[in-house]
C-alpha distance (Angstrom), angle and dihedral (degrees) to the residues before:
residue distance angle dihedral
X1 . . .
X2 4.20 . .
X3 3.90 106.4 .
X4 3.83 132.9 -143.7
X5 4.26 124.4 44.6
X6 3.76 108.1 -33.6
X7 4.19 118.8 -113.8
X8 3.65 106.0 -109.9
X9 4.14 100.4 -143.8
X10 3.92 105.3 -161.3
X11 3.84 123.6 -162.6
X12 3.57 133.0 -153.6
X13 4.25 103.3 -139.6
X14 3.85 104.1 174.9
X15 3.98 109.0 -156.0
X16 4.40 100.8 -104.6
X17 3.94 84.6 -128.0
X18 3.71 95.4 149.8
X19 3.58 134.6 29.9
X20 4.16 91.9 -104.3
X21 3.72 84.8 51.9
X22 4.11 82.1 48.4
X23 3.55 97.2 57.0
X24 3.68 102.3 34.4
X25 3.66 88.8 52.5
X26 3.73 91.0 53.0
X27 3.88 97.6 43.5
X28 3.97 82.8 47.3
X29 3.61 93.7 58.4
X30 3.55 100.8 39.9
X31 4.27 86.8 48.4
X32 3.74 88.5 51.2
X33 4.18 93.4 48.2
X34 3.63 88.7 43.8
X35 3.96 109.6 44.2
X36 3.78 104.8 8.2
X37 3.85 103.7 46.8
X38 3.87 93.4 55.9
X39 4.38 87.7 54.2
X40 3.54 84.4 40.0
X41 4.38 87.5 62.6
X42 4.13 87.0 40.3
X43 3.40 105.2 49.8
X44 3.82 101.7 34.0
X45 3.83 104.3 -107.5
X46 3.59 94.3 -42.3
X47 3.64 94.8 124.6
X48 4.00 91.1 65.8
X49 3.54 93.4 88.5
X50 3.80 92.4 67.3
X51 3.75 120.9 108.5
X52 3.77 115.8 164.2
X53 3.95 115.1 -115.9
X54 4.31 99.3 -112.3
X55 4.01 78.9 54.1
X56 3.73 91.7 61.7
X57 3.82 96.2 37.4
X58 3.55 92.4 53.3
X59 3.67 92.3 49.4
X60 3.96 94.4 45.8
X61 3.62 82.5 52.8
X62 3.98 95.4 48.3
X63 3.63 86.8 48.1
X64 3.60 93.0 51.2
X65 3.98 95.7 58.0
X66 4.06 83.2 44.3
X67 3.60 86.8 60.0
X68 4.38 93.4 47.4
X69 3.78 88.5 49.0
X70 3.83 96.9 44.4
X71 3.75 88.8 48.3
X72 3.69 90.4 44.4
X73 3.26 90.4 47.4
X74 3.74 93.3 64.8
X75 3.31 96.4 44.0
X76 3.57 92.1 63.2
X77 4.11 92.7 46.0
X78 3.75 81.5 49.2
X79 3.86 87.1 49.7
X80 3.36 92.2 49.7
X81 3.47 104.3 53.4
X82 3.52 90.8 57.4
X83 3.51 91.9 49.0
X84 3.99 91.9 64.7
X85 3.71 94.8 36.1
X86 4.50 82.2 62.6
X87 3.46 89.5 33.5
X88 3.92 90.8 58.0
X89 3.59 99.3 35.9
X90 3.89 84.6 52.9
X91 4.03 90.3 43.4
X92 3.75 86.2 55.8
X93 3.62 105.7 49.3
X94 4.05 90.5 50.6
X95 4.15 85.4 50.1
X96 4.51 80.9 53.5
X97 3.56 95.2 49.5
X98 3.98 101.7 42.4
X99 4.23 86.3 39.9
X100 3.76 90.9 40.1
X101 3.47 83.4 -140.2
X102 4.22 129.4 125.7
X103 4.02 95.6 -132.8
X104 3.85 95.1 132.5
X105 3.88 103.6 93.0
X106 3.74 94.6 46.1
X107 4.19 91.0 54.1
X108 4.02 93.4 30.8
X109 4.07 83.7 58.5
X110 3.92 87.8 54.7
X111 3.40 97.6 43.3
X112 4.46 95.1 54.5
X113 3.85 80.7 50.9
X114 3.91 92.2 68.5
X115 3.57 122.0 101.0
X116 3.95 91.8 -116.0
X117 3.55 95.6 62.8
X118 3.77 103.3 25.3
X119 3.85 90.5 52.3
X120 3.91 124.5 97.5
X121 3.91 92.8 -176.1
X122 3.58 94.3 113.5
X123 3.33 100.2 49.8
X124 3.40 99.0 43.3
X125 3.86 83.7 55.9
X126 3.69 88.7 50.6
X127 3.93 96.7 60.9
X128 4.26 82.4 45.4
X129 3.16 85.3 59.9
X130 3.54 97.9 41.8
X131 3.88 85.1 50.8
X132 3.61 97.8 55.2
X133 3.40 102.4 46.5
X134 3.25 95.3 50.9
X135 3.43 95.4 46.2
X136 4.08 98.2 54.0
X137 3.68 100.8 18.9
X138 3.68 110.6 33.5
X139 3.68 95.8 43.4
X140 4.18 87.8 -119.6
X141 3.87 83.5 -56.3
X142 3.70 99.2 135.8
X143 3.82 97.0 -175.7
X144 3.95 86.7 52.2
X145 3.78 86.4 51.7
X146 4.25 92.8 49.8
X147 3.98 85.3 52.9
X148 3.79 94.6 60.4
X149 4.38 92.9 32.0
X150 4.13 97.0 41.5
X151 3.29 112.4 20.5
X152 3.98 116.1 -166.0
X153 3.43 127.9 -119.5
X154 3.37 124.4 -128.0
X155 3.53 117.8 -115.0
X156 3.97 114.2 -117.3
X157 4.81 98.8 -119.9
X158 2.96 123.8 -142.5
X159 4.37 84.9 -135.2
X160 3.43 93.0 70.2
X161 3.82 91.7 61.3
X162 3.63 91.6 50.3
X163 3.88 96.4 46.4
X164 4.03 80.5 55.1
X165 3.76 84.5 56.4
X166 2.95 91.7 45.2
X167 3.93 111.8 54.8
X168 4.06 83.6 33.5
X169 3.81 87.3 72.9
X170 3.58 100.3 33.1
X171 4.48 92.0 49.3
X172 4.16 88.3 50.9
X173 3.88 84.3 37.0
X174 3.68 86.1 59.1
X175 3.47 106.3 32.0
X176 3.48 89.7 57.5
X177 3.69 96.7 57.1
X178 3.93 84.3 45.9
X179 3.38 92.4 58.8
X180 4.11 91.2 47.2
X181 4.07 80.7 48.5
X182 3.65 92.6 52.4
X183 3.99 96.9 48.4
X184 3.31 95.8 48.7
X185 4.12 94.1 47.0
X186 3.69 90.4 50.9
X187 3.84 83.6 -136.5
X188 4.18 90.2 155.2
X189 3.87 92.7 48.3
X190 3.77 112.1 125.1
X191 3.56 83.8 -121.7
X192 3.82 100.3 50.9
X193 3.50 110.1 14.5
X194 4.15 93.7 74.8
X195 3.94 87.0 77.6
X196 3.47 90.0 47.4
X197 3.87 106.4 39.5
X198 4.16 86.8 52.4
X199 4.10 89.3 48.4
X200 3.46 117.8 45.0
X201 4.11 104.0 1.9
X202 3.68 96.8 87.5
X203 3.72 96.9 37.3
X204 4.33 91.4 59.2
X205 3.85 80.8 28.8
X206 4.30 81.0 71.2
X207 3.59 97.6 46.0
X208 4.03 94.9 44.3
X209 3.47 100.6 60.0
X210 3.25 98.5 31.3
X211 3.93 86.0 56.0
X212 4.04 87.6 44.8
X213 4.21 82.0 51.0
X214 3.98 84.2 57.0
X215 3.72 88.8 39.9
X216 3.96 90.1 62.5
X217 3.78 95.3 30.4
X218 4.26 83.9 60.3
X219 4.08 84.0 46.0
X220 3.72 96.0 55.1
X221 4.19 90.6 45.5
X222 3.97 87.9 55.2
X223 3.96 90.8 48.4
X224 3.62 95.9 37.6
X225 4.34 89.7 52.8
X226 4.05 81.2 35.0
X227 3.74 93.7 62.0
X228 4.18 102.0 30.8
X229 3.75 93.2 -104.9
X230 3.86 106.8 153.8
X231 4.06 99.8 -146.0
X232 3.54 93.4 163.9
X233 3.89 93.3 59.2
X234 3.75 94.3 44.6
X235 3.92 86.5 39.5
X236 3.78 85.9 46.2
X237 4.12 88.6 -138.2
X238 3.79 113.2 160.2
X239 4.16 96.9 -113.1
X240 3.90 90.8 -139.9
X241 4.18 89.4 62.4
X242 4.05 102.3 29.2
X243 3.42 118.7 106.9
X244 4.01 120.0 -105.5
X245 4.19 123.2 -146.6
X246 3.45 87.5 -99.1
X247 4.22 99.5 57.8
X248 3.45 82.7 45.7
X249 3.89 99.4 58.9
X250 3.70 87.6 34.8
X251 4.05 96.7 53.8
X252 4.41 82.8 41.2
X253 4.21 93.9 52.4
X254 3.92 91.2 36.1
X255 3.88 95.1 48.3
X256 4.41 87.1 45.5
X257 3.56 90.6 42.2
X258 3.44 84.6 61.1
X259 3.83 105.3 40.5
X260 3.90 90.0 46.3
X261 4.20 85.1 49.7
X262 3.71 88.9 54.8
X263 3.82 93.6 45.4
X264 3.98 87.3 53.1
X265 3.77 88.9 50.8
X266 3.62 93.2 46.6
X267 3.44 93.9 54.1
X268 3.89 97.3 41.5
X269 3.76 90.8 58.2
X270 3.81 98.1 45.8
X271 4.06 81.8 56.7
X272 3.42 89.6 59.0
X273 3.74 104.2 48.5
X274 3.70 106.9 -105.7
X275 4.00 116.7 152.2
X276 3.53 116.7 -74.4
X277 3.54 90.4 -130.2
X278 3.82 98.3 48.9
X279 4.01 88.2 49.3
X280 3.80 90.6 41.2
X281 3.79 92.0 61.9
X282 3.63 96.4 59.9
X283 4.06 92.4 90.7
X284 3.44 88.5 60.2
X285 3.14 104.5 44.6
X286 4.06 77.2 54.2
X287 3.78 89.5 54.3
X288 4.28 89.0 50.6
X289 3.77 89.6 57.5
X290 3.21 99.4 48.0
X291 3.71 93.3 43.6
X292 4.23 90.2 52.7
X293 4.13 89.8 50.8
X294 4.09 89.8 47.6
X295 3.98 82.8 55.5
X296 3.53 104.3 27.2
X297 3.87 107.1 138.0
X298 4.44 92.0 -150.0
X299 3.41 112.1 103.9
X300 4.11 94.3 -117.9
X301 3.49 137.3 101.4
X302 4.02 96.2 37.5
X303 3.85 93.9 -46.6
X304 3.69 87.7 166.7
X305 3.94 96.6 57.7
X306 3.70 97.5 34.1
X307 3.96 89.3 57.7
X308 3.86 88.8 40.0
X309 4.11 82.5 57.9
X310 3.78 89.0 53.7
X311 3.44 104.5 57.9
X312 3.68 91.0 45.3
X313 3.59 94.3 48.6
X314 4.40 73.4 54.7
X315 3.36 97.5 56.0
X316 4.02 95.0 42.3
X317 4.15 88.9 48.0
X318 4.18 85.7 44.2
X319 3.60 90.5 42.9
X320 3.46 119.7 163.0
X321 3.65 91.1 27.2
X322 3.77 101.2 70.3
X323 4.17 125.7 55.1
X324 3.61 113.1 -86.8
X325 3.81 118.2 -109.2
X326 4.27 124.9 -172.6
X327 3.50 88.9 -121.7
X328 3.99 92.8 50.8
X329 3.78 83.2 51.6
X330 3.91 93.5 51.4
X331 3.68 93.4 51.3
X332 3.52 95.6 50.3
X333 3.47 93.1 52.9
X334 3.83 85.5 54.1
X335 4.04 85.4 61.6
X336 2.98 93.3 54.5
X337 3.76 94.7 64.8
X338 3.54 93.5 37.2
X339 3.81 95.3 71.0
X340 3.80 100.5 119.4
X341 3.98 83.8 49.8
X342 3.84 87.1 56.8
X343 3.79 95.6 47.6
X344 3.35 92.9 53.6
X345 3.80 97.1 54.2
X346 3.77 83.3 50.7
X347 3.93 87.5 60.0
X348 3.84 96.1 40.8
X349 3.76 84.8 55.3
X350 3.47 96.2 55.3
X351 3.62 93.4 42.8
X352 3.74 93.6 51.5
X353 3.72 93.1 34.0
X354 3.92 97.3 49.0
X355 3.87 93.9 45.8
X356 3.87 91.0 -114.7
X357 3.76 97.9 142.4
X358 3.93 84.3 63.7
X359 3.83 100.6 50.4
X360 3.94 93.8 22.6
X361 3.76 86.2 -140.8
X362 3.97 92.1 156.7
X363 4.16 89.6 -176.2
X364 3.74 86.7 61.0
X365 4.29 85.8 88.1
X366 3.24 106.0 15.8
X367 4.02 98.6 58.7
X368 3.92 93.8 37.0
X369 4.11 100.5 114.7
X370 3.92 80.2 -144.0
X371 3.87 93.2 62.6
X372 3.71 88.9 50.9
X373 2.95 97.7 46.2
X374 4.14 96.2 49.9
X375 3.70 82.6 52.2
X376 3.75 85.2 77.5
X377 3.42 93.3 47.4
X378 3.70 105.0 49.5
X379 3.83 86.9 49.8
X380 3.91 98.1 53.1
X381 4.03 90.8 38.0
X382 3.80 103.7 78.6
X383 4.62 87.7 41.4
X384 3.85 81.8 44.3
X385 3.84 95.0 55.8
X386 3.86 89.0 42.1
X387 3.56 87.4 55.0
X388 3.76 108.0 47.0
X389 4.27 80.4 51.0
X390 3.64 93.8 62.8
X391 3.91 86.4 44.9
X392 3.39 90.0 54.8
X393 3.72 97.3 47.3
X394 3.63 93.4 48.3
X395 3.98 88.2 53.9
X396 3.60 85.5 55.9
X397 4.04 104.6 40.3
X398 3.81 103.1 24.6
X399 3.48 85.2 -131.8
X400 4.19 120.0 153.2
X401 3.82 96.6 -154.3
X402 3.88 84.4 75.2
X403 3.22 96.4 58.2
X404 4.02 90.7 42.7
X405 4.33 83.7 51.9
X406 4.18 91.4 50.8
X407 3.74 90.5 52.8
X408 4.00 88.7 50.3
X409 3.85 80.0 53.5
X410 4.17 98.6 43.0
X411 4.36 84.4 47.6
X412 3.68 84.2 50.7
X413 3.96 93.8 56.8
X414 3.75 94.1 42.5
X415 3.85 89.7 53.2
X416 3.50 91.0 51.0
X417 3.71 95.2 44.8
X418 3.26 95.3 57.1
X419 3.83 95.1 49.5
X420 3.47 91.7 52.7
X421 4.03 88.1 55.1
X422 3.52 89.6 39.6
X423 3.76 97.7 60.4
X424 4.05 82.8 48.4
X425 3.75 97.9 45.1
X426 3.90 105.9 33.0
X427 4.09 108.8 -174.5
X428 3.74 135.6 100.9
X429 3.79 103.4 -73.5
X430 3.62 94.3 59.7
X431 3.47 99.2 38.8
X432 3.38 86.3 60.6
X433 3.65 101.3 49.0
X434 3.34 82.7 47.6
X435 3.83 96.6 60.8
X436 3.77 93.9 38.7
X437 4.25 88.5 50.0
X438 3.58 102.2 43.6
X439 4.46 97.5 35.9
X440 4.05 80.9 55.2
X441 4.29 98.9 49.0
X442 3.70 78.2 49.5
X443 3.09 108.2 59.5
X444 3.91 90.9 35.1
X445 3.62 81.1 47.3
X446 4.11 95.9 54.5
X447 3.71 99.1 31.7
X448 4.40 82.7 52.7
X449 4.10 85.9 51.3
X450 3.25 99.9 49.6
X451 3.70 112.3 33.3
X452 3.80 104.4 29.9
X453 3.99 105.4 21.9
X454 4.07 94.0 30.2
X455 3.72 90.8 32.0
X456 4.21 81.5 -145.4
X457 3.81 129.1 125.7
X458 4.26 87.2 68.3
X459 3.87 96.8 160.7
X460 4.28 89.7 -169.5
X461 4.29 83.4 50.8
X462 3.84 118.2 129.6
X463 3.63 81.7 -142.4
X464 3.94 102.0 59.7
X465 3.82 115.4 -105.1
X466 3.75 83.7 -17.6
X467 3.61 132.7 88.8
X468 3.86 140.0 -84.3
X469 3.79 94.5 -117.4
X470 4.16 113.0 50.6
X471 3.61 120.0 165.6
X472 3.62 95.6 -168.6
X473 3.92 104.8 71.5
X474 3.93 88.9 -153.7
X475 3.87 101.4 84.9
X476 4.11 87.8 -175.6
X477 3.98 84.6 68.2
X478 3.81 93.7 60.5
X479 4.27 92.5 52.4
X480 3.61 93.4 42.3
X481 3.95 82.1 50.6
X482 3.84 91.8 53.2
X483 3.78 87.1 48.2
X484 3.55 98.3 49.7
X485 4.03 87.5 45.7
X486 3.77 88.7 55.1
X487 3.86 94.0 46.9
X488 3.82 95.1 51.5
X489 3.90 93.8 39.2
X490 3.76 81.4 63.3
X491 3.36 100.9 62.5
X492 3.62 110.8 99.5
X493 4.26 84.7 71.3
X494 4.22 80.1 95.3
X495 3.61 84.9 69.6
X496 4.11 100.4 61.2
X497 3.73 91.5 28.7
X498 3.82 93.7 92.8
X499 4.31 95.6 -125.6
X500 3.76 107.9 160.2
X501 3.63 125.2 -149.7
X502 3.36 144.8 -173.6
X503 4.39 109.1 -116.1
X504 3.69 89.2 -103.5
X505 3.49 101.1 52.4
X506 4.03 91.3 36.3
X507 3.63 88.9 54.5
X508 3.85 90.3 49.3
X509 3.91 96.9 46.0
X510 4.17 85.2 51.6
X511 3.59 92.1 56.7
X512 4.32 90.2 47.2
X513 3.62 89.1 50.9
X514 3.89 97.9 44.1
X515 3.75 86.1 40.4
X516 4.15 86.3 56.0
X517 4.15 91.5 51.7
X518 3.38 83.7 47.4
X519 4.29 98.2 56.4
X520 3.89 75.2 33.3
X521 3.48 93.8 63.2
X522 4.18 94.3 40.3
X523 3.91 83.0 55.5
X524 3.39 96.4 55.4
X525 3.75 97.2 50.0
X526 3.45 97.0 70.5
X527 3.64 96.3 53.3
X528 3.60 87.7 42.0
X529 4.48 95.9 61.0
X530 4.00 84.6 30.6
X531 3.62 90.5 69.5
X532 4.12 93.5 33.0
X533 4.23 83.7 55.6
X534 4.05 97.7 45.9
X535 4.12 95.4 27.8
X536 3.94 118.0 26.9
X537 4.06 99.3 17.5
X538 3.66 81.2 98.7
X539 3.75 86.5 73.7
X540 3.80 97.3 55.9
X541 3.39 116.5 91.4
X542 4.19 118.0 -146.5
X543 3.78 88.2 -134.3
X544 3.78 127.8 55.3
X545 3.59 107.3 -124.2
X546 3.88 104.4 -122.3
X547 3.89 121.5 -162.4
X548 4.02 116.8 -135.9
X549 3.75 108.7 -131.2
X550 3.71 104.9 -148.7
X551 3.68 119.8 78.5
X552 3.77 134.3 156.5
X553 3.96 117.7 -71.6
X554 3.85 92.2 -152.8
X555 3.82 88.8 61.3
X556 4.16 93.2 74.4
């Protein structure tokens, strides 16, 4: 038995969350067995006391969210004890005036007695806190420490609703003079409008719907503050850095604005007889613009959010390797409907890439085995990554449904498989498969919207073939919702039904129907967080859960 007061040996073990975490764990483990362990034998245990630097900034980083939660934490308990002390005193004066009676002092007098309004505890823990953090964190800086423990809103301006305004009139301004432009060009005659359907279509094809996506995204913001549904708590966005209705419908009009602005420019110098190839480069010079603001490292124009975008966009492309989040979920389900958008960059690459838009050889893509190939690819990617999350879930919960969601996902890919073959290979066999494929992922697809994402179609449901809980108080909204979601889940039966086109109006009836998924898609996202705020919200927790690093070394 070893006499005297027992060394406590403390370790850093940071949570392998991510796959960074992952492989810096590993390679700090195999560093430690490898250099430390034999010093450890020479020098008597003196090399215990070594933790290596990332270790500790990690963990001083870990401990600093512990410290926001816990502090957030009490300000919420503090919050809600207020919240029943009003909520009582209200109770109590209705119970007076229906009784006619004058019982509210007597029962107010109990009530202040009770521990949960009597009792400072919280905010006494509140200015520990406070203490603490600013103390070992904000380097006694205690306006530092009041931006990390109460962060500030910002207040909704007035500017940003005029700058909507604004670019509003100036994108129909311009669009109409565009379309003027294009009439009198004759830029979508069959004769003409090849060149310029292969050139520039998919490029403004990119930015449109993806402006249309905003367009919907700012829709469902309006509804979801319009109806009391708290996205950024189910979301878990920090409410000083998430973006209002308003930024949303001013980032849509700007980034048209500009798109239609180009168009008119492009059109203006191929009218006065500038190179094809030096007018031709103007959409990508577009796309390089955009591209430097998405990444640009100054904190303006929504740095926050546009970084917060990134890493999701990470974890979606890295997917099943990082932990699963609801909004990582949402925006992969947004991919999903954004395929057209994606095939299009894939052709704008290539036509960039290759040097097309100085020869105008439009073959150059389009016959490359490797284009056709990548076609394939780009449309499994964003069911893929949808898939591999509800594997990783169900690793982590044990819970069937996931595996139930992944097939919707693996039907999904087969379907559009075999519509991409089909449209290569047009006979009997693979029309077939192609009805059999895609009528199943629909249904899968429908019976998945309504029933588990919707939470609808509840035949024992005081509200028929609805559900208990409706925010909406008109119950006609939510069937012609399940119609409309039927209707527009339908609408890849104009690829099998044997239409021809000519290239400008194919082109044109591709963008309509990927313009539909898209308002599809923005329909279905309100339903979607309705039933997460009156079914699941139960499962969210008002504090993030935040694992302490340190824990004792004698415990392995």
């Amino acid at each position: 038995m070893k006499k005297g007061k027992p060394k406590m040996a403390l370790r850093v073990d940071i949570p392998a969350t991510t796959p960074t975490r992952t492989i810096t764990a590993v390679t700090s483990m195999l560093w430690e067995d490898l250099i430390n362990n034999p010093k450890k034998g020479e020098s008597g245990g003196g090399g215990g006391d070594h933790i290596n630097r990332k270790k500790i900034q990690c963990a001083e980083k870990m401990i600093r969210s512990a410290f926001v939660e816990l502090y957030r934490g009490l300000g919420l308990l503090k919050t809600y004890s207020s919240l029943n002390m009003v909520a009582f005193t209200k109770i109590l004066k209705k119970f007076d005036k229906v009784a006619n009676q004058q019982a509210s002092p007597s029962y107010l007098r109990e009530v202040k007695k009770s521990h949960f309004i009597s009792s400072d505890k919280a905010v006494r823990l509140m200015d520990e806190v406070e203490c603490i953090f600013t103390k070992h964190f904000a380097n006694n800086d205690r306006k530092k420490t009041m931006k990390f423990l109460r962060p500030q809103q910002q207040k909704e301006s007035h500017m940003v609703t005029f700058f909507v305004g604004l670019f509003t009139g100036c994108f129909v301004s311009l669009f109409s003079v565009y379309a003027i432009l294009a009439h009198l060009s004759g830029i979508f005659s069959p004769t003409t409008g090849r060149s310029y359907v292969e050139t520039v279509y998919p490029v403004f094809s990119v930015f449109a719907l993806l402006s249309l996506h905003l367009f919907m995204y700012g829709c469902n913001l309006f509804m979801w503050k319009a109806t009391r549904i708290n996205h950024n708590f189910i979301f878990e966005f920090q409410p000083s850095n998430s973006l209002k209705y308003r930024d949303s419908f001013l980032i849509c009009t700007t980034f048209m604005t500009s798109v239609v602005g180009a168009m008119v420019i492009h059109l203006l110098l191929r009218a006065a007889g500038f190179s094809p190839s030096q007018v031709d480069a103007i959409p990508g010079v577009l796309i390089l613009i955009f591209i430097a603001l998405l990444i640009c490292p100054f904190d303006i124009l929504y740095r926050p959010t546009r970084y917060y975008f990134l890493r999701i966009m990470r974890n979606i492309a890295c997917s099943p390797l990082y932990k699963v989040l609801l909004v990582d979920i949402f925006m992969a389900d947004q991919l999903t409907s954004q395929i057209p958008l994606l095939r299009h960059m894939e052709s704008t690459t290539c036509y960039f890439i290759a040097g097309t838009f100085k020869t105008h050889r439009y073959e150059t893509c389009n016959s490359g085995k490797l284009y056709r190939d990548l076609v394939y690819l780009i449309s499994f990617l964003p069911y893929y990554w949808r898939a591999m999350q509800c594997l990783r879930r169900y690793i982590e919960e044990s819970d069937v449904n996931q595996l139930a969601n992944m097939g919707k996902y693996v039907s999904a890919m087969v379907a559009a498989g075999a519509r991409l073959t089909y449209a290569k290979k047009e006979n009997h066999l693979w029309f077939a498969i192609v009805l059999v494929t895609s009528a199943f992922a629909t249904i899968y697809q429908l019976y998945w919207d309504f029933v588990k994402d919707w939470g609808l179609l509840n035949p024992k449901s005081k509200n028929k073939w609805l559900r208990d809980d409706l925010i909406l108080k008109n119950k006609s909204i939510y069937y012609m919702s399940i119609g409309l979601n039927v209707v527009l889940r339908v609408a890849w039966v104009e690829t099998v039904m044997g239409f021809r086109f000519r290239m400008v109006e194919s082109r044109m009836l591709d963008f309509f129907l990927a313009s539909l998924e898209v308002i599809r898609r923005g329909h279905w996202n309100f339903y979607r967080l309705e039933n997460e705020h009156v079914s699941n919200v139960g499962k969210c927790k008002a504090v993030k859960p935040v694992t302490v690093p340190f824990r004792d070394a004698d415990s392995d």
